[in-house]
C-alpha positions in Angstrom: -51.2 -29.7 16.6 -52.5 -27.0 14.7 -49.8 -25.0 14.8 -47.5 -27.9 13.8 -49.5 -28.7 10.9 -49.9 -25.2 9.9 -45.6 -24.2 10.1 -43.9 -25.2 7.2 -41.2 -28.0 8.2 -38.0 -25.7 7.8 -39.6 -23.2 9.4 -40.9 -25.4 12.4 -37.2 -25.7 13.6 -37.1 -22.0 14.7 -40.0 -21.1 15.9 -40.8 -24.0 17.7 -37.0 -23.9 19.1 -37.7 -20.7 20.4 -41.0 -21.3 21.9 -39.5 -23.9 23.9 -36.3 -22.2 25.4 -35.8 -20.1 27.9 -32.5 -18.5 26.1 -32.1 -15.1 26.5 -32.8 -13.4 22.9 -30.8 -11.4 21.1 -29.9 -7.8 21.7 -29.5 -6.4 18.6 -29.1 -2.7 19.8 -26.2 -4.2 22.0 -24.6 -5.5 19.2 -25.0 -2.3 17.2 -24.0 -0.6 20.8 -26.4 1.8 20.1 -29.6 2.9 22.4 -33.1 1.8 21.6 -33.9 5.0 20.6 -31.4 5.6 18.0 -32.3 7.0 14.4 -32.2 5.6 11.2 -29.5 7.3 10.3 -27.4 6.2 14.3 -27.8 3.0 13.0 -26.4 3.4 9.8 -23.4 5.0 11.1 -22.9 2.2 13.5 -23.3 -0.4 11.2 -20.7 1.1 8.7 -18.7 1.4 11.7 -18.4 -1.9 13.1 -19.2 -3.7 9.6 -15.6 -2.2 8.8 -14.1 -3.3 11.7 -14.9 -6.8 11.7 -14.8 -7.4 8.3 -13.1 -11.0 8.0 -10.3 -9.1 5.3 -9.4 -7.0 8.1 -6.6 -8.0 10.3 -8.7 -7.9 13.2 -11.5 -9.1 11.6 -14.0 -11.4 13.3 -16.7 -13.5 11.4 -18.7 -14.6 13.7 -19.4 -10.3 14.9 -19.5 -9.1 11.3 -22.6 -11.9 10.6 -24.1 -10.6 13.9 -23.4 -6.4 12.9 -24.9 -7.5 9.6 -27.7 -9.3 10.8 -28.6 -7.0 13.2 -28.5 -4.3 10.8 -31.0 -6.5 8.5 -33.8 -6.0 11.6 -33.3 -2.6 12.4 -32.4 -0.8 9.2 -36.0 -2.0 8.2 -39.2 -0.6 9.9 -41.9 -3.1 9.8 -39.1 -5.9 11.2 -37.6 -3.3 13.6 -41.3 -2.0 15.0 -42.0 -6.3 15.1 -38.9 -6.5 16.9 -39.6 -3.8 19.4 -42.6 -5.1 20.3 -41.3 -8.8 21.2 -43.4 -10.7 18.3 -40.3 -10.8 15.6 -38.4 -14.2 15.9 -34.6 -12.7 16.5 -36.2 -10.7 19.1 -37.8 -13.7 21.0 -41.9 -14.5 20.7 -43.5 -14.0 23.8 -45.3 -17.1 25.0 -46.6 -19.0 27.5 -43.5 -21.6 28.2 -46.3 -24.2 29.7 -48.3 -23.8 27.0 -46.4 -22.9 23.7 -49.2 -23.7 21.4 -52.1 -21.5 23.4 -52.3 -18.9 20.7 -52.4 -20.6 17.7 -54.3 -17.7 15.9 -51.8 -15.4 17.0 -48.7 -17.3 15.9 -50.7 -17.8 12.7 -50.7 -14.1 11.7 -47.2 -14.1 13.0 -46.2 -16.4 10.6 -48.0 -14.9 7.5 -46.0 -11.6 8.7 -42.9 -13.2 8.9 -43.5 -14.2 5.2 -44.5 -11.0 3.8 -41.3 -9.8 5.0 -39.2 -13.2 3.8 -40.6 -11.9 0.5 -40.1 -8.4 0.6 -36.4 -9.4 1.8 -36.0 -11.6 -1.1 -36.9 -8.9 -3.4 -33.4 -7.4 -2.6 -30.3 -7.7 -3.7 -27.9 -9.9 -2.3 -25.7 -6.8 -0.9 -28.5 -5.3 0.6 -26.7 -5.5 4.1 -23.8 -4.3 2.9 -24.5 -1.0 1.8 -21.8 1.1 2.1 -20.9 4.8 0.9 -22.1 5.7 -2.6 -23.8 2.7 -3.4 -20.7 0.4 -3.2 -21.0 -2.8 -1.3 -18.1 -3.2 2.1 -16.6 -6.0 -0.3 -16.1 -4.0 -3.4 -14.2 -0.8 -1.0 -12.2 -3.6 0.8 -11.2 -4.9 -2.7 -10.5 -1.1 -4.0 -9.3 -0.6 -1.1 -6.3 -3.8 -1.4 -6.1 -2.6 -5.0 -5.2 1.1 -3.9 -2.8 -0.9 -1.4 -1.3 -2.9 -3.8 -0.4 0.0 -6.4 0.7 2.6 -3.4 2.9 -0.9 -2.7 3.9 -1.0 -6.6 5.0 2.8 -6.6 7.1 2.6 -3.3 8.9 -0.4 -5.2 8.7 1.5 -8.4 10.4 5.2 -6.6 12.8 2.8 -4.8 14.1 1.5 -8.3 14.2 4.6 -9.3 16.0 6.0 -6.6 18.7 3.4 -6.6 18.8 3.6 -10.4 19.5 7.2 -10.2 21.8 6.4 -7.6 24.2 5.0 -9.8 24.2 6.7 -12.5 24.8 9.6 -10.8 27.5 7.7 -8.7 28.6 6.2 -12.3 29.0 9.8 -13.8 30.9 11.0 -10.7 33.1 8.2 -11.5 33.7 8.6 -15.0 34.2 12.4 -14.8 36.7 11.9 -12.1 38.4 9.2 -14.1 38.1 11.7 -17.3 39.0 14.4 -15.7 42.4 12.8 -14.3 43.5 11.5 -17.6 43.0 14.6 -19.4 45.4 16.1 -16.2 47.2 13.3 -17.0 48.1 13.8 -20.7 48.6 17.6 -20.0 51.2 16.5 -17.5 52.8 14.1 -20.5 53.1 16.9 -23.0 54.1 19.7 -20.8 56.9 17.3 -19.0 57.3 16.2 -22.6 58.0 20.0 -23.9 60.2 20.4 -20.9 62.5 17.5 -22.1 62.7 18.8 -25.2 63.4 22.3 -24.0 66.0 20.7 -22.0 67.4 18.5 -24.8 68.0 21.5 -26.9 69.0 23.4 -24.5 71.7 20.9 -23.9 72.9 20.4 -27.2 72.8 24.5 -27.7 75.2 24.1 -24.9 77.9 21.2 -26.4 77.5 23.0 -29.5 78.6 26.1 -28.1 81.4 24.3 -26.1 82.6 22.7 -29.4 83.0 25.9 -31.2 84.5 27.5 -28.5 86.9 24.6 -28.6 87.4 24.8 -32.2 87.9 28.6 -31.8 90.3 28.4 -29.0 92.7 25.5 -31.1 92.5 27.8 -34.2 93.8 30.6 -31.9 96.5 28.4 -30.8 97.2 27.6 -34.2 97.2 31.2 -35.5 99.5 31.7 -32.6 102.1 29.4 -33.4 102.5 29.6 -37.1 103.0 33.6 -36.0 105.5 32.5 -33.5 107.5 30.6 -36.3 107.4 33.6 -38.8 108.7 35.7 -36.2 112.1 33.7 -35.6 115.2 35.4 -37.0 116.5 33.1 -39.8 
């Protein structure tokens, strides 16, 4: 009864949970997937690993793993809960107990509890994005959102160039256009006054010609003419 007295009510509901199962506690280096022996820095780089993998913006994203990555992380990453946790008196980790007799060591779960409230403190000291640190400072949310933004404009500028492109298209299938359509009536009015000059030519050329026909005419019945009035003064009277 002691014990029940002495845990806070919300806190009652998992310890004493724990103390009277017989589930198999969490592996928190199996969730990692790192050895028990890893560094601080191992378990950095797997946490930034599989943080970004089953982030719940990713496409394969999986909630329920990333809370597990991140809470996993929460234990290890820090060395008084990850040195509680190795040695089996850290909640997560499981308390080791008598299961006929949870309550034997009451002074024992005592200073267990006052340690799992200086650490509940120190936590809560934090900030909020303390477990998800991420390069630079910059929390997994805020490079997921840069990251959608860096999507978003590449997406923009593919749009943009493909405007551009077919714009440019266009005009230059525009200007093909109009120089061929230029460039065929200027052949086209050359063609007018050059067949034009040629008529001309030909006009004159033809009236040269009945002009010339005329006077030859008009030359020939002059000599005729001349020709008979010479033939009448030559008769004998």
């Amino acid at each position: 009864m002691l014990i029940k007295q002495f845990f806070p009510k919300h806190i009652k509901s998992i310890f004493f949970r724990k103390f009277t199962t017989t589930d198999t506690p969490k592996n928190y280096y199996a969730v990692l997937n790192i050895p028990e022996k890893s560094t601080e820095l191992e378990i950095r780089q797997a946490y930034l690993r599989l943080v970004k993998k089953h982030h719940p913006d990713c496409p394969a994203g999986n909630s329920e793993k990333f809370k597990q990555v991140n809470e996993a992380y929460k234990i290890l990453s820090d060395k008084s809960l990850r040195s509680l946790y190795d040695s089996g008196n850290f909640y997560p980790k499981g308390i080791k107990t008598n299961n006929r007799d949870p309550y034997k060591n009451s002074q024992d779960q005592k200073n267990l509890h006052e340690e799992w409230l200086r650490q509940k403190e120190k936590r809560s000291k934090k900030s909020e994005e303390r477990q998800n640190i991420y390069y630079n400072g910059k929390s997994i949310d805020e490079i997921f959102k840069q990251e959608k933004e860096r999507q978003r404009k590449y997406q923009m500028l593919i749009r943009d160039h493909n405007k551009e492109e077919k714009h440019t298209w266009l005009s230059d299938t525009f200007a093909v256009i109009y120089t061929i359509v230029v460039t065929g009536l200027i052949f086209y009015t050359v063609y007018l006054i050059v067949n034009n000059v040629r008529q001309r030519k030909k006009i004159e050329e033809n009236l040269h010609s009945i002009k010339m026909w005329k006077l030859q005419k008009e030359i020939e019945r002059l000599k005729e003419i001349n020709q008979s009035q010479s033939e009448t003064i030559d008769k004998p009277s």
